[in-house]
C-alpha angles and dihedrals in degrees: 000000000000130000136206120253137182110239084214103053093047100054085047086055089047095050088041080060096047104045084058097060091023087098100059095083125030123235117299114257104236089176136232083074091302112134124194126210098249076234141078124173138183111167096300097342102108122181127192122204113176125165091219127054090222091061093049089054089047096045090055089043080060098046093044091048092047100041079049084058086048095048090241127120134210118232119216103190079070087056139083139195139220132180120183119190118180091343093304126104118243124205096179099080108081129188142203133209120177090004090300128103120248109232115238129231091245084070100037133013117220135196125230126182089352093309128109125229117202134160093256087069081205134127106194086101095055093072092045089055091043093051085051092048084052098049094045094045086063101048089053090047087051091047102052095083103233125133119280090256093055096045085052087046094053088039087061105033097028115021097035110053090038075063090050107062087056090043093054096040093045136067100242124159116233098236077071097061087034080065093041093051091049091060089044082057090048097058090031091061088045098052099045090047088248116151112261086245105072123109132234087253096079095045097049103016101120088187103061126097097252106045119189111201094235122133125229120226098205093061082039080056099047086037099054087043093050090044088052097046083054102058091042087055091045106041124124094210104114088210094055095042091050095047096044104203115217124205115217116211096164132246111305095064127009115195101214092061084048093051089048094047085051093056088044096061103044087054093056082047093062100045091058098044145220099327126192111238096155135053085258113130116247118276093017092117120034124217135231114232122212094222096054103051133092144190119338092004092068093048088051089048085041092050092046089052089051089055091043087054087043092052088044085063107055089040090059084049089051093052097047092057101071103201099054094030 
């Protein structure tokens, strides 16, 4: 049997625990003059980085000693393990917690928050798996014997934003997700008794005359992107503003020049004003200033530009075919 049990109070009891072993190891060494707490912490998950393989062992020898006080065990089945020395993994470094060895990620890969840690430290497999998920997700979708509508309906509420959260946590190019989407057109005309034919245009395009309320997973992709290199940026961490993380996407399209050519153009926006462009009457509708906005108000103005510069862009498609245009 299960108990309830308050979120809040339980984290409070966890950081009460890890303030009391936090002293056994000094910060890790990042480099470049950036310095890590040796603990990480989300509800139960606990994470040690330490920059010396004696502090690690000592740091264990704590947390088993305090969850011992608290009548709670560490498992270490549950656990991995991972040594780097010199930027090269060694496997041959092993420790214990409770009197049991702590598998290392070498023998068995293990998932965290949704991402998978393994002893390539690679990601060019995550958006092969990803592709096959994809793939696998529609023809389950296809299989399941509802109507064309309801299949579209599970692509965009169920499949998609399962896709999403990989594709956020993983480096994955966008020529990837480009692929991925194409496979997503190709049920999604099927489904809804279009001719093969038809271009996404007509399926995303919020600018066109008949407008259909999907989601593309592609602009999903560039906007949840767009919305992570933000908060980075913005972040008032001190860790995260030294080590600057940066968020590969490949060549094709590279998130941070898209963030920048967003700013840019809120701030022309700005400069020329609020303009009129429908038969509403003046000062119906009001207008967010760059210059005005903070926090999480500028990375929401930042991501919508990012979808207005996405949905350009297949307007500008639609008017070069002729045909479909």
């Amino acid at each position: 049997m299960g108990f309830t049990i308050s979120p809040i109070l339980f984290v409070m009891a966890m950081e009460v625990i890890l303030k009391a072993a936090e002293d056994s190891a000094g910060p890790a060494n990042l480099g470049g003059g950036c310095y890590m707490p040796p603990l990480k912490a989300f509800m139960d998950d606990t994470i040690i980085i330490c920059s010396k393989e004696d502090e690690t062992r000592r740091m264990l020898e704590r947390l088993d000693v305090v969850m011992a006080w608290c009548r709670m065990k560490i498992k270490p089945k549950k656990s991995r393990s991972l040594s780097v020395r010199k930027g090269k993994i060694d496997a041959t470094t092993i420790f214990t917690v409770a009197s049991q060895q702590i598998p290392t990620v070498n023998q068995e890969p293990v998932k965290s928050l949704g991402r998978w840690y393994d002893s390539s430290m690679k990601e060019t497999k995550r958006g092969l798996k990803t592709v096959e998920l994809a793939t696998e997700g529609l023809l389950a979708i296809n299989r399941c014997g509802l109507q064309g509508k309801l299949n579209v309906w599970c692509l965009q509420f169920m499949l998609i934003p399962k896709l999403l959260w990989p594709l956020l946590v993983y480096e994955i190019c966008s020529t990837t997700v480009e692929a991925i989407e194409a496979k997503i057109n190709k049920f999604t005309r099927r489904w809804l008794g279009v001719p093969p034919g038809l271009t996404d245009v007509a399926i995303y395009c919020r600018k066109a005359k008949l407008r259909l309320p999907l989601k593309s997973i592609l602009e999903e992709y560039k906007c949840g992107k767009a919305r992570l290199l933000s908060m980075l940026e913005d972040s008032e961490d001190p860790i995260v503003k030294t080590v600057q993380p940066t968020i590969k996407t490949g060549r094709k399209w590279k998130v941070v020049e898209a963030v920048d050519e967003a700013k840019e153009c809120l701030k022309i926006k700005e400069v020329i004003g609020q303009t009129q462009i429908d038969r509403k009457g003046l000062g119906s509708s009001t207008a967010k200033w760059w210059s005005k906005a903070e926090g999480k108000e500028k990375r929401d103005m930042v991501i919508n530009e990012v979808r207005l510069n996405e949905d350009s862009g297949r307007f500008q498609k639609a008017i070069q075919q002729l045909q479909q245009g």
